[in-house]
N, C-alpha and C positions, 0 to 999 in steps of 0.2 A: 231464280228466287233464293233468296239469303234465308233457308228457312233452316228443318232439319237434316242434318249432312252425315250421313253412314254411309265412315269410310268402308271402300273392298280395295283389297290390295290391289295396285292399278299403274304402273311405273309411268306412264304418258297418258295424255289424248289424244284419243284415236277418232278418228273420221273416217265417218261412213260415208258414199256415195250411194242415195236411193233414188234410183230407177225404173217403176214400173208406169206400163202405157195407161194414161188418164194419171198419172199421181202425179206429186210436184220434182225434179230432179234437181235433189239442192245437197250440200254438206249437211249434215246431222251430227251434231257434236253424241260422244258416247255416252254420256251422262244423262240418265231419264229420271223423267221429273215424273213422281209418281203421287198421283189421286187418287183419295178413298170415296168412297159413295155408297150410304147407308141408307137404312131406313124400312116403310113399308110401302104400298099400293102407288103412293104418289113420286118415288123412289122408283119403283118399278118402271112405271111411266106408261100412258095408255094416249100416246102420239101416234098420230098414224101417217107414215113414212110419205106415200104418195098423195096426201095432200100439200106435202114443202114444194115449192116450184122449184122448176127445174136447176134453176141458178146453187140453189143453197142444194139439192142433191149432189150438183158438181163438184162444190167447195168442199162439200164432206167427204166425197172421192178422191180431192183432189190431197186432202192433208192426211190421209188414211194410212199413206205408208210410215207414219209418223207420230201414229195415236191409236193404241192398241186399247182393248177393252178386253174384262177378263170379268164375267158375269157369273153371278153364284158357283165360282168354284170351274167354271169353266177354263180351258185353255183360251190365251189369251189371243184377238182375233182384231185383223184392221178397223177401227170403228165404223158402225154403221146400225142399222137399222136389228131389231129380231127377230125370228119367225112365232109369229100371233094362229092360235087356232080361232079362225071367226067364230063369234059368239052372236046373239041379237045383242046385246049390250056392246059389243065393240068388235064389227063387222067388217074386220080389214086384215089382213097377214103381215104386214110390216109394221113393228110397233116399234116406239121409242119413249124412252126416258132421259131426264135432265142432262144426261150424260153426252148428248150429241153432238149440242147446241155448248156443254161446257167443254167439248175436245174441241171443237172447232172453234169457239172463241180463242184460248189458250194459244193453240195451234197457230193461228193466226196473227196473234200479236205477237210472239215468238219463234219465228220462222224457220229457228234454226235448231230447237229444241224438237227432243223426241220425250213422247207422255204414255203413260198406263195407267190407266182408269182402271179399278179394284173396286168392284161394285157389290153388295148384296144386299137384297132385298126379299121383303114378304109380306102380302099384305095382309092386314088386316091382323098386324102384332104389335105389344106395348112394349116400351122401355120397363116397364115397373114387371114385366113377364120375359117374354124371351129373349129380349136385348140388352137385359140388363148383366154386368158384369158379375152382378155375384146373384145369381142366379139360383133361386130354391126352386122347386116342386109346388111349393104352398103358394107362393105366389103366384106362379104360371096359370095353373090350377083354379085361383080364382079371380084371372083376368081372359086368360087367352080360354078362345072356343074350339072343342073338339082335341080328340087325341093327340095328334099332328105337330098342332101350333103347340100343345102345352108341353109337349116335349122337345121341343123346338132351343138348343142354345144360339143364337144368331151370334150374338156377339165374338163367342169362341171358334164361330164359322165363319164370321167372317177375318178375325186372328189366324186363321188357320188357313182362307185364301192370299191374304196377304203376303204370310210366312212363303206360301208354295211362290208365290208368281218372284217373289224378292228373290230366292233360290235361282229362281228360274235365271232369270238376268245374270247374277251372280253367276253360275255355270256357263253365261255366255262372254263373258268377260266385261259386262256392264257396271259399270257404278250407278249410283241411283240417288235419290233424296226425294223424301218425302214434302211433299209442299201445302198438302193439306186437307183437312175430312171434308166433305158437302153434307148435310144430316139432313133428311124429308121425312118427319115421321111426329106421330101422337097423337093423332086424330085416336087411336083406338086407349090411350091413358085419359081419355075423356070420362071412359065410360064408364068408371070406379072412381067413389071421392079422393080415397086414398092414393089412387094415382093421380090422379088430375091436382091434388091441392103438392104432393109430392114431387111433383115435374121437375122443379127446377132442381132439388139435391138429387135427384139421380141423373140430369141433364149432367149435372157437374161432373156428378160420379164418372157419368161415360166419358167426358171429355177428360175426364185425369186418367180414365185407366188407360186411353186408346198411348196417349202423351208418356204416359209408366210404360208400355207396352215396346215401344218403339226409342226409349231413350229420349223424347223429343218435348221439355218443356213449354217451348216457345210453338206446335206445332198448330196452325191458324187450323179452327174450327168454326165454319158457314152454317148457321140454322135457317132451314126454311120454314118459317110460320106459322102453322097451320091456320085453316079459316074454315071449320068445319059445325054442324051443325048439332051432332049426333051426339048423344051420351046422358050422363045425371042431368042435373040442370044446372048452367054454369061452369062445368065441367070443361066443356072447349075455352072456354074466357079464360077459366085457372090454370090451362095448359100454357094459351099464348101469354100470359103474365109471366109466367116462369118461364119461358124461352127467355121472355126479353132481361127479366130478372140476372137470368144463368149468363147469358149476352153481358149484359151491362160489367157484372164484377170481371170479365174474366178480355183481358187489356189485347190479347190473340184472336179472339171472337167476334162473330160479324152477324146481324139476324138479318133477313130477306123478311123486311117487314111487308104485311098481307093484307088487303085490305076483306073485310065482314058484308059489306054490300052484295048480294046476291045478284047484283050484274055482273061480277066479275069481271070488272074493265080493267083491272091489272095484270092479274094471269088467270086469262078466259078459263070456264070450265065443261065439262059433259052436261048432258042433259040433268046425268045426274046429282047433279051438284055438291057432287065431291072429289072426282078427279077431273084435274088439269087436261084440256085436249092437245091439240096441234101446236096451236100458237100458243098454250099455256104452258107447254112444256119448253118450247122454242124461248119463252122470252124467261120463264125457271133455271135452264141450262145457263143463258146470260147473266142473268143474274147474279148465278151461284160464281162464273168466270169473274166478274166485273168487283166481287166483294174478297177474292183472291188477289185482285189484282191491288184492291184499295188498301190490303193488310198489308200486302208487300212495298206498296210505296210507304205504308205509315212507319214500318221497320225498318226500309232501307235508309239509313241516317248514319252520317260519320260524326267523327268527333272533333272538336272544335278546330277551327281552320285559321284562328285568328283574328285579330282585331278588325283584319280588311273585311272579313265576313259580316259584320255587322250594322246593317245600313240602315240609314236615321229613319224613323216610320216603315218597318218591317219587321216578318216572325222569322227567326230561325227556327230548326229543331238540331238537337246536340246529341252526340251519344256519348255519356260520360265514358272516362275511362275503367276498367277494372273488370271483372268477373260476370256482373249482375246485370250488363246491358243497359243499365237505364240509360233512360232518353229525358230531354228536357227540352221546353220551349222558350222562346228568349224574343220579347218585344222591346226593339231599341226606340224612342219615344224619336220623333222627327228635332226635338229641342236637341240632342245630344251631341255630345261636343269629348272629345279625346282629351283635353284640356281644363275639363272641368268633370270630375266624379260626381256622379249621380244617387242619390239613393236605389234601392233595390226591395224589391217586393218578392219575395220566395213562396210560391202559393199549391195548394194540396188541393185534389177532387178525392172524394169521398171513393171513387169507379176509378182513380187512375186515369182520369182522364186531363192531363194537365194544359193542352191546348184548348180544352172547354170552357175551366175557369180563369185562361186569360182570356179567352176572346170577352169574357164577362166584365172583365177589370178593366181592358185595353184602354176604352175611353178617359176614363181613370187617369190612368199611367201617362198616356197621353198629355192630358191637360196639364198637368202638373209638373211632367219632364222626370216621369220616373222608371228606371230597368226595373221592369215585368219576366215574373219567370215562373212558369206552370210545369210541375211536374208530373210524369207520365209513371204508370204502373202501380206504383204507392196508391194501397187502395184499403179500402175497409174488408175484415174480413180474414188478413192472411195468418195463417196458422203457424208457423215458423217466425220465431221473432229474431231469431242469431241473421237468419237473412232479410229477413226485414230492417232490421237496422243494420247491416253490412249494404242493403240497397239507397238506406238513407247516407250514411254516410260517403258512399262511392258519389252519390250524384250532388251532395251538398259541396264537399270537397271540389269536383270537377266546378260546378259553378263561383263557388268565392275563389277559386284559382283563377280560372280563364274570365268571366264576365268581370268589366271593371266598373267599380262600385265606390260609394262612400263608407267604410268600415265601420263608422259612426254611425249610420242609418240601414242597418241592416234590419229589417221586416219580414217576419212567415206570415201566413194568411194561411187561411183555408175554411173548405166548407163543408159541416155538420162533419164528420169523422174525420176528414184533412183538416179540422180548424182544431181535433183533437189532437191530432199528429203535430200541426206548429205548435200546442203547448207543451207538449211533449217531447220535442226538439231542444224545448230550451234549459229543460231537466239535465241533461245529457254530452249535449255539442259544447266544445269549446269555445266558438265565439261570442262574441258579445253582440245583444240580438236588442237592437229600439224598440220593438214593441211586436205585438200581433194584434192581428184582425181578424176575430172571430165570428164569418157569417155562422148562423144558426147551428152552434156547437158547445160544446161542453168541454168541461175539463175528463171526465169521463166516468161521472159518480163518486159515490160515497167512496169507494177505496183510495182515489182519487188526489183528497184533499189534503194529506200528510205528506205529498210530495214537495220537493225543492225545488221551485220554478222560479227561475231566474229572477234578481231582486232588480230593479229600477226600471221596470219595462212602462213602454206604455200601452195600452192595453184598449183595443176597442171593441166591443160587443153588440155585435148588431144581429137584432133578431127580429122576424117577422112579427106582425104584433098577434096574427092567430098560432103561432108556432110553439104549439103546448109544451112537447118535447126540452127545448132548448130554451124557453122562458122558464120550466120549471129549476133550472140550476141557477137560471141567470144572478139572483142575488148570493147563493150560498157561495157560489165559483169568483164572485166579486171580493166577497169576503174572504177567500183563499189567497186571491192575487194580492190583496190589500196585507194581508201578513205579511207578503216575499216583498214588500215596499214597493208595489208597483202601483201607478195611476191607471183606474178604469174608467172609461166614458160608454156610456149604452147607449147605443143609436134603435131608430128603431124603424121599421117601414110596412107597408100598407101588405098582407098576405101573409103568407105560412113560413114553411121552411122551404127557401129559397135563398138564392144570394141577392143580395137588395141591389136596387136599380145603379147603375149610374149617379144620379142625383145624390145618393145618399153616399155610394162611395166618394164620391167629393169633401160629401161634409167629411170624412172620415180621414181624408187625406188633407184637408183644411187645418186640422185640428193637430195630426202630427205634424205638421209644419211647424206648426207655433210652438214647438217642443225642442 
């Protein structure tokens, strides 16, 4: 996995031969791919061992010489099951958590890879109390219950197993990289408003410091959902809003969405209907595996390969050249022809999600016989503007270099805060840009409107017709564009703030034609 890479001085690769009776006898490359594993109760994991048939106890034998686990602070240990004191609530000595089911996934698709799971967990603790990175007294205090928990810093505990087990390696002449956190936890930020409406900035919070922590910007972080019942009221809803919230902005990020049904037919639960059992932690662990495995295909992306790469009615994805990584999607319309230059559509998601809003446009593009091209990362929200537009520029550049286009009909797009960024492009960039498509967006207020945006553009504005937000500028931001001598035309369609159907992108791409 192409994630976070800390170097340890290390002159070759070395190979291991492992050999124990009942485990797999294979080459193990030296380099361990290492997993962190956070959280509370559901983190912990309350599976019990000897209900897994026999088959999957094998498999987890079988890849053991190969997948260590190193549990609150514990020396690190073949993975496997833990010893449980029976309780009447969970009457069995073999327990497990998500962790089993995500070494043995891993394990298994990568056969030749050695893992260390870095686990800690506690239940029945909040982000906004013990896990949080900047961590007071006053808080703990009035979230967490009992002496114990309120003194409790998790987070700095579990920086501090990390640190030990990385040493650890490190002293054996191992290299390592981090591949990515798994996070199970918030059922207990339910239970305060102030936590619960706060979930997602200290969701973030934790996900920057663990990435500050370890040098690792790009380092993929898994949230699992919660679906719990307990706390204020609405307090569980506000939690799972801001998982997906903290998800959505952040382009490395993956949620294990959950379903609220108290049958629990996604990931079955205990009687008590808050922790995951047997098969709930079984199919938790895969889960958490299978959304590591989807970041790393989303990242693994080269950079342009050439004309040949680009076949009529298909997506590319691209990694521009330079510093910043970006990535870009690239739809070549089936009409497309080496011989004849095309127009080009250069388009923004508000999330960084730039294959979202071309699968939206594709149709589009299609019909008309136009290069589609959604950018990735570029998102609402980023605090750093020197790299923010050092990211714009490395990926615009990379694209009018390699995708070949009509120079004449250059187009940005984008939707609600990416349709601000294409006006914004045009302030700035050097080329000369036919026009933007602004689904449900802004120029970006009152400050706004004294800027130099590009003079002869043509300009389209399409906004939902209940789409309060972006209707409330529509005519001020008309009259801004109309100073810089550009034509605007307002489309308009049936709903909120959304990007408008198909149909209406037609009309929209009908209209630049005839320009």
């Amino acid at each position: 996995m192409k994630f976070l890479k800390i170097a340890i001085l290390f002159s070759a690769l070395v190979i291991v031969n492992c050999k124990v009776e009942g485990q797999e006898s294979i080459n193990v490359s030296n380099k361990v791919q290492v997993v962190l594993l956070a959280g509370q109760s559901n983190m912990a994991g309350a599976g019990n061992y000897d209900e897994l048939d026999e088959e999957f106890q094998k498999r987890i034998e079988k890849i053991s010489s190969r997948v260590s686990l190193s549990f609150n602070g514990s020396e690190a240990k073949p993975l496997s099951y833990f010893n449980n004191k029976p309780s009447e609530k969970y009457n069995f000595t073999k327990r497990f958590g998500p962790e089993l089911f995500l070494g043995l996934t891993l394990a298994e698709k990568n056969p030749t890879n050695e893992y260390l799971l870095i686990k800690r967990s506690q239940g029945g603790t909040a982000l906004y109390g013990a896990w949080s990175p900047d961590w007071t007294a006053e808080k703990a205090k009035a979230i967490e219950k009992g002496e114990f928990k309120q003194n409790l810093k998790l987070y700095e505990m579990h920086i501090a197993d990390i640190r030990k087990n990385l040493k650890e390696l490190e002293a054996k002449g191992k290299s390592f990289e981090i591949i990515g956190l798994a996070w199970m936890q918030g059922e207990n930020d339910a239970i305060l408003e102030v936590s619960a409406k706060g979930y997602r900035n200290n969701l973030k919070a934790l996900i920057k410091a663990y990435r500050i922590e370890f040098k690792s910007p790009e380092m993929p972080f898994v949230v699992g959902q919660i679906n719990s019942r307990y706390g204020v009221e609405g307090g569980a809803g506000m939690v799972r809003k801001g998982m997906l919230n903290a998800v959505y902005q952040d382009y490395y990020s993956a949620i294990i969405k959950t379903s609220t049904d108290t049958i629990w037919s996604d990931f079955p639960k205990h009687t008590d209907n808050v922790h995951y059992n047997t098969d709930g932690q079984k199919r938790l662990g895969i889960a958490f595996a299978t959304s590591f495995f989807n970041i790393e295909k989303k990242l693994n992306v080269r950079p342009f390969q050439g004309l040949k790469s680009l076949k009529p009615g298909s997506t590319i994805r691209i990694k521009a050249l330079g510093k910043t990584n970006m990535i870009y999607n690239v739809y070549t319309p089936t009409s497309y022809s080496k011989n004849k230059l095309s127009p080009i559509i250069i388009a923004f998601s508000p999330a960084g999600n730039g294959a979202g809003i071309l699968n939206q446009m594709r149709e589009s593009a299609e019909k008309f016989g136009w290069i589609l091209v959604g950018c990735d990362k570029l998102k609402n929200g980023m605090k750093d503007v020197a790299l923010e537009q050092k990211m714009e520029d490395e990926v615009m550049d990379d694209i009018l270099k390699n995708i070949p286009h009509n120079s004449n009909r250059i187009y940005l797009a984008g939707f609600s805060g990416g349709a601000m960024r294409a006006y914004s492009l045009t302030t700035r960039r050097p080329e000369t840009y036919a026009g933007v498509i602004a689904y449900g967006g802004w120029l970006g207020g009152k400050d706004f409107q004294d800027k130099e945006y590009q003079s002869g553009m043509y300009v389209a504005v399409v906004n939902g017709e209940k789409d309060k937000g972006a209707n409330k500028w529509k005519e001020i931001d008309s009259k801004t564009l109309i100073k810089n001598n550009c034509e605007v035309k307002h489309f308009s369609h049936e709903g909120g703030h959304k990007i408008a159907p198909p149909k209406i992108t037609n009309e929209v791409l009908s209209w630049l034609n005839t320009k």
